[in-house]
C-alpha positions in Angstrom: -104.7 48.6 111.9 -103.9 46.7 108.7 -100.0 45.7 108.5 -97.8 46.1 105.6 -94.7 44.6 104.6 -92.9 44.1 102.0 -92.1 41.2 100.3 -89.2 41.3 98.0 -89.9 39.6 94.2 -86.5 37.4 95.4 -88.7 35.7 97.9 -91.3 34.4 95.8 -88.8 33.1 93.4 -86.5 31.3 95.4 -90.1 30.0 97.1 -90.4 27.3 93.9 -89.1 24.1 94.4 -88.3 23.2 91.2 -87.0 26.1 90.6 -84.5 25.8 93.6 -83.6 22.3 91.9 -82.8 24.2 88.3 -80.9 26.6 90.0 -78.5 24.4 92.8 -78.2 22.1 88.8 -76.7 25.1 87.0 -74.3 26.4 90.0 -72.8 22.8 89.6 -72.6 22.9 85.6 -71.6 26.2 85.9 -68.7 25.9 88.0 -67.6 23.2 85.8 -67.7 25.4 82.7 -66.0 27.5 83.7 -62.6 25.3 85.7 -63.0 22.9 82.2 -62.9 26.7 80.5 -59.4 28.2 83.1 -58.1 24.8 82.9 -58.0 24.0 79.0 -56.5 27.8 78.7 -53.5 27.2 80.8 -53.0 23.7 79.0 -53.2 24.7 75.6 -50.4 27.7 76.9 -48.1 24.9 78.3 -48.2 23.0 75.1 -47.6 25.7 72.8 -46.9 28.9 73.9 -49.6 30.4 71.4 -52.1 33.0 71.7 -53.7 31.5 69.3 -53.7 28.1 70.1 -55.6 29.7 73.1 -57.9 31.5 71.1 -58.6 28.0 68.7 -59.4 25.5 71.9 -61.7 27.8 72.9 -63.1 28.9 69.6 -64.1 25.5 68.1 -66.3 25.0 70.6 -68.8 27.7 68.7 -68.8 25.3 65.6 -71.8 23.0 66.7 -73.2 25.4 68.4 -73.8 27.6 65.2 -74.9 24.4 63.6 -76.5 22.4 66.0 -78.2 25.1 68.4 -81.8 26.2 66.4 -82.5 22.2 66.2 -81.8 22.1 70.1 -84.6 24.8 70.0 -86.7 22.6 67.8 -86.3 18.8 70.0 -87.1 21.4 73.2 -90.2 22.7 72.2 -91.1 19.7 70.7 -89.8 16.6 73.4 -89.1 18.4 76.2 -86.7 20.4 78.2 -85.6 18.9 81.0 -84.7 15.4 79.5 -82.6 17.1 76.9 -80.8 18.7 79.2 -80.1 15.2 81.0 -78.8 13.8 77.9 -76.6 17.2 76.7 -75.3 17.6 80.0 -74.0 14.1 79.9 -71.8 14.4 76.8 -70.8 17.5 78.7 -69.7 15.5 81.4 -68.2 12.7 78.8 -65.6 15.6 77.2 -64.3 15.9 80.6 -63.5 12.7 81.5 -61.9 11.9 78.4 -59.8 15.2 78.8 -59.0 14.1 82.5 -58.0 10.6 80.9 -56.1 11.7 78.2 -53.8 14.1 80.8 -53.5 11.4 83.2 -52.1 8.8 80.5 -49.8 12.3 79.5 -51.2 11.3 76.0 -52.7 14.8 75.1 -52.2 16.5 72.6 -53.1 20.3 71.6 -55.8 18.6 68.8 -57.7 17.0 71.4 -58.3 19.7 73.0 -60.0 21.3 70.0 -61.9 17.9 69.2 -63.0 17.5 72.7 -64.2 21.3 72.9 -66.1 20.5 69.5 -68.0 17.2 71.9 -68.6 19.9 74.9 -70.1 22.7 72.4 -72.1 19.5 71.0 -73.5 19.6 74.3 -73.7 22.9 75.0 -76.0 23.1 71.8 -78.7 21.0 72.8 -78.4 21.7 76.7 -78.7 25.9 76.0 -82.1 26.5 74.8 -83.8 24.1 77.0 -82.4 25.5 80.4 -83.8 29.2 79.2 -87.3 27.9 77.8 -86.9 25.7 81.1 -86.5 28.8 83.1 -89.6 30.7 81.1 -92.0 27.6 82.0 -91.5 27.6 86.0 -90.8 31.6 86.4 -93.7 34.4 85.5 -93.2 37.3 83.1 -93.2 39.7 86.3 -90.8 37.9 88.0 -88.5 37.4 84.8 -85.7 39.7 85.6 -85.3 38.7 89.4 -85.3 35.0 87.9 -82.5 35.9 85.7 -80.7 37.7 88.5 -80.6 34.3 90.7 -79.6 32.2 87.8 -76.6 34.8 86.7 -75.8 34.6 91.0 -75.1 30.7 90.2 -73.5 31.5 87.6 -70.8 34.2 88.5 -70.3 31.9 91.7 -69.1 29.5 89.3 -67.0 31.7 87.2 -65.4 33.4 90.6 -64.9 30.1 92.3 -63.6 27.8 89.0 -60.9 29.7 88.0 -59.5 30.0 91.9 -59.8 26.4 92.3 -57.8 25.5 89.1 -55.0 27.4 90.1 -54.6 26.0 93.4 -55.0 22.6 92.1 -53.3 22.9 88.9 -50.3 24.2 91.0 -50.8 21.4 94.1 -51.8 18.4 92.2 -52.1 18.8 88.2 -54.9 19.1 85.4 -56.1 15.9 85.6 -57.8 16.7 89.1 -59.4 19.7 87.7 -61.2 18.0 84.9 -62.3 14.7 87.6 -63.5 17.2 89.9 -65.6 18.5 86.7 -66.8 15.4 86.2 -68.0 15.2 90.0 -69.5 18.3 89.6 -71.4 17.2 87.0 -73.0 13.9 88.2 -74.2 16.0 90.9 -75.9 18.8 88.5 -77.6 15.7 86.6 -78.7 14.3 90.0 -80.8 17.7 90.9 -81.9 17.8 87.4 -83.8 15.0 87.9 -85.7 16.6 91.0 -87.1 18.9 88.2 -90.4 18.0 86.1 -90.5 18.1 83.0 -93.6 21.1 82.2 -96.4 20.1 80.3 -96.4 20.6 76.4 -99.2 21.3 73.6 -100.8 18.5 71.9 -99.5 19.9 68.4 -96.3 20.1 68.9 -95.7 16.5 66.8 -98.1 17.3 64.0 -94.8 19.1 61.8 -91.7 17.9 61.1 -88.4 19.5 62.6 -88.1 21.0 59.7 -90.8 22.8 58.9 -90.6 24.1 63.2 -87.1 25.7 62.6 -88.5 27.2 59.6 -91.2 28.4 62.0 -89.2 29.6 64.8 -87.0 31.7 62.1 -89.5 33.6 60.5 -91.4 34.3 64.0 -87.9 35.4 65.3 -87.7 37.7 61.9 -90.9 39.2 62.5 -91.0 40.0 66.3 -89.1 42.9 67.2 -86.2 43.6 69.0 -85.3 39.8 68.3 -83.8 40.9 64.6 -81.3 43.7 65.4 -80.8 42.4 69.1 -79.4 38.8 67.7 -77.1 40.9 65.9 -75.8 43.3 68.3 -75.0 40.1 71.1 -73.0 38.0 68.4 -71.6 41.4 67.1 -70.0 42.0 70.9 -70.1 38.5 72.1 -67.2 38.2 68.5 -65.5 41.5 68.7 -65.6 42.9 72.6 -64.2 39.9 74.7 -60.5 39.7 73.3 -59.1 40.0 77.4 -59.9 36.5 78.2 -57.9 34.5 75.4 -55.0 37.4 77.1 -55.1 36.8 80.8 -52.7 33.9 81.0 -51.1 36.0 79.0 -50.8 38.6 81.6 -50.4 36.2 83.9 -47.2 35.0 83.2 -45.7 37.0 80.8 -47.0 40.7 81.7 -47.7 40.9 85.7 -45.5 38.0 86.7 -47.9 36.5 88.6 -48.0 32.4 87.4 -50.9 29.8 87.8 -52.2 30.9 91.1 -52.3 34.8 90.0 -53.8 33.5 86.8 -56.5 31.6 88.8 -56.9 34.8 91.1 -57.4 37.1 87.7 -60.4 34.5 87.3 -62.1 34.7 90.5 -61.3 38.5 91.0 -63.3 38.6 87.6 -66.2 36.3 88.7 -66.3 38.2 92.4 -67.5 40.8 90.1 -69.9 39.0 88.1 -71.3 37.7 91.4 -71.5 41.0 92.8 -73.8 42.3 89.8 -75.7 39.5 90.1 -76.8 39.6 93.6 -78.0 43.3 92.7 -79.9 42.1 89.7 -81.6 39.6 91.6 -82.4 42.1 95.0 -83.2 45.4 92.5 -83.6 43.9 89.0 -82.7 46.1 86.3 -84.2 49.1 84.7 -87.1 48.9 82.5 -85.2 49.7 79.2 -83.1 47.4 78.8 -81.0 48.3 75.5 -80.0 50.9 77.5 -78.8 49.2 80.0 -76.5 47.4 78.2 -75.4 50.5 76.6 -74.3 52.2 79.6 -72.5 48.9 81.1 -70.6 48.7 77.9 -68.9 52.0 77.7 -67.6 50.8 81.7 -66.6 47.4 80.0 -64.2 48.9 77.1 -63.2 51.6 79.1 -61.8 49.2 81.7 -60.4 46.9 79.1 -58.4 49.3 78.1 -56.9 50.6 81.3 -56.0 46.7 81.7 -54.1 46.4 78.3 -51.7 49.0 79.6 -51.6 48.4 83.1 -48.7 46.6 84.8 -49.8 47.1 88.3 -51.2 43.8 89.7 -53.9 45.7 92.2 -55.0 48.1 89.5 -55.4 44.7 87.2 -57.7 43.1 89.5 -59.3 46.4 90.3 -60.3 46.7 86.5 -61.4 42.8 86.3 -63.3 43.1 89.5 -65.5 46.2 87.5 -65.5 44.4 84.5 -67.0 41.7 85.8 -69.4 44.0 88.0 -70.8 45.9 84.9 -71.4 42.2 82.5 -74.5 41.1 84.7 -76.5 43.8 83.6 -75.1 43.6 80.5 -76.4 39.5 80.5 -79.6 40.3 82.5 -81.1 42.7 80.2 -80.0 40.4 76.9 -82.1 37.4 78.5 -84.8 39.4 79.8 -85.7 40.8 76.2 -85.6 37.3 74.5 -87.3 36.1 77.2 -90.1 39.0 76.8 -89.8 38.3 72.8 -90.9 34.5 73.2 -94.4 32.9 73.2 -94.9 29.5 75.0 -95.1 27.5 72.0 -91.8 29.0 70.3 -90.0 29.6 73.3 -87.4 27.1 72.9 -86.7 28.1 69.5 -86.1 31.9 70.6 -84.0 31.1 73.4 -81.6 29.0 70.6 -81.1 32.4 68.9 -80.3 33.6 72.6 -77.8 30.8 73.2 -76.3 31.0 69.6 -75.7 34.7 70.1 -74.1 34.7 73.0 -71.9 31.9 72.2 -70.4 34.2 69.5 -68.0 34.1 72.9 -65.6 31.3 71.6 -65.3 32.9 68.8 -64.7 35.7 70.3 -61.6 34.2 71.9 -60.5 32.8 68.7 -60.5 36.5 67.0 -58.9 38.1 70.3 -56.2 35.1 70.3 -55.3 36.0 66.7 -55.0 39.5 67.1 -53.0 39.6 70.1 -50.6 36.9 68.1 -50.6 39.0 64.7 -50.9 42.7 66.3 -50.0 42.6 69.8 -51.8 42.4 73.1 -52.1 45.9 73.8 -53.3 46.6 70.2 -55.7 43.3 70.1 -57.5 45.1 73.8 -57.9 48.8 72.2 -59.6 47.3 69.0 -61.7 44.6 71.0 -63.0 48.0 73.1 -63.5 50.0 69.8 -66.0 46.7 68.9 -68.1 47.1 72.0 -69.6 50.1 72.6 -69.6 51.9 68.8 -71.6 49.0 67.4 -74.0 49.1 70.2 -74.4 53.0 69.5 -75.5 52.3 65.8 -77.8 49.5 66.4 -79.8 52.0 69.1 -80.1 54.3 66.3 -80.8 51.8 63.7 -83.8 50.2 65.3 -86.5 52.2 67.4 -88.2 48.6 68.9 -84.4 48.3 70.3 -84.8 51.5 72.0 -87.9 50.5 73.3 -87.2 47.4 74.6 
């Protein structure tokens, strides 16, 4: 009698060496993200009491990315991934020490903030499109979305753990140790990286000039649908739908009453959430169309955003970031599976820019939420943040028909 039994898509992936190595990397730069991220919120609060300020440190960070991201694409495709991401992640790395330093020597300032969040999106920039083209090198088409699923898992453990741990050591200890233990953190990402090698590349890929291979990667991006009307719906939301982040310490101190450690447990009650939806991405991957996926997850996301801005009961708060954070993995999932899908080998790195460029519209997103909270009011700057989410996602389904199909 022949036996059967099932072996789950998971499995195969996590079977992969290297990409074992990429992954156990990430969870480490991850996790600093996103305590450098919790940690420079609660500073720039201290110093100036601004929304806006808030909004700004985080903001600026989306400067070189929007300038410095499609050539990341380019010197990825055409040098390699894994050594840029060596080289980015260390300037990463070098923003936080120089934070930690300038704490520690009580020398900062709120405008080193912003200029050290300018070095970290510098980073970011060149780091971005090699870690997805990375990821579509070692990982097959069929096994895409589970991929993506494990890599979000490493991710929302970072963004439920970081915040958690900044509160506790902000409150025990002080900033400074937050943005050391970053810099730990990231040492040991680099050191993993380096277990990773670097995938082979096309002989051609020297024969244009950088130039000429943006120019390239642009007009195959323009011609390939979804990619067109798909960059624009992420920036769109990534700009317009995120304004509760730049507002939880907000809410933390001024709103629930709740101070640092509350603040840090708004975090991790958020990425406890994001974690959960990952770990069902990666076990059941996500439905075939994926536009509507991220339709369906968005009216949950505004919806909940809203009950938030109005809420002054600390367990329905965390109740309502907790299913926030549940509904953005799909959301995330389906946006990188359908660049991913979009991409060919040889312009895969320059696709997965426009990926990392859209989706970090996010700072910016901050910045817009931070200055309409400060000019409108908090509950105001949530309603219209939700009213930014779901409609413009309506009109671009009905706009394109590849959209719909993808």
């Amino acid at each position: 009698m022949r036996s059967w039994r099932y072996r789950p898509k998971v499995i195969d992936v996590l079977s992969d060496a290297q990409f074992r190595a990429l992954i156990f990397s990430q969870a480490m730069f991850d996790l600093g993200i996103f305590m450098r991220g919790s940690a420079n919120s609660w500073i720039a609060f201290e110093l100036t009491n601004s929304q806006l300020w808030i909004g700004l440190v985080a903001g600026v960070r989306a400067i070189p990315i929007l300038g410095l991201t499609l050539f990341g694409g380019v010197i990825s495709d055409r040098l390699g991934r894994r050594n840029l991401m060596v080289v980015s992640g260390a300037t990463i790395a070098a923003a936080s020490a120089a934070t930690a330093l300038l704490i520690s020597t009580d020398t900062l300032e709120p405008w080193h903030l912003v200029l050290l969040a300018v070095l970290g999106g510098v980073g970011a920039a060149l780091y971005g499109p090699a870690l997805f083209a990375l990821l579509g090198d070692i990982v097959s088409a069929d096994r895409m979305a589970n991929a993506n699923g494990i890599l979000a898992m490493a991710q929302t453990t970072g963004e439920m753990l970081g915040p958690v741990i900044v509160g506790v050591v902000i409150a025990s200890s002080g900033a400074s140790t937050v943005f050391w233990l970053v810099v730990v953190g990231n040492a040991l990402g680099l050191l993993l990286l380096l277990r990773v090698s670097e995938p082979e590349r096309g002989t051609t890929t020297h024969n244009a000039s950088i130039l000429k291979q943006l120019g390239e990667g642009l007009r195959f991006a323009r011609a390939t649908p979804p990619l067109p009307w798909l960059t624009l719906l992420v920036m769109a939301q990534n700009i317009g739908a995120v304004a509760i982040f730049p507002l939880m310490p907000v809410y933390a101190v001024d709103v629930l009453d709740i101070g640092p450690r509350g603040f840090g447990l708004m975090g991790g009650v958020f990425g406890a959430g994001t974690l959960a939806g990952a770990v069902l991405v990666a076990l059941f991957g996500i439905h075939r169309r994926h536009a509507y996926n991220m339709f369906a997850v968005g009216i949950v996301w505004d919806v909940s955003m809203v009950a938030f801005a109005f809420s002054r009961s600390v367990p329905l708060s965390m109740t309502l970031l907790f299913l926030m954070g549940l509904v953005a993995m799909p959301w995330v999932t389906s946006v990188l599976t359908m660049f991913q899908r979009a991409a060919t080998k040889e312009m895969r790195g320059r696709v997965m820019s426009l990926y990392v460029i859209s989706m970090n519209m996010f700072p910016l997103g901050w910045l817009f939420g931070g200055a309409m909270a400060q000019w409108l009011g908090n509950e105001e700057a949530l309603v219209i943040s939700a009213l930014l989410g779901t409609p413009i996602a309506a009109l671009a389904l009905v706009m394109s028909r590849e959209l719909r199909r993808a």
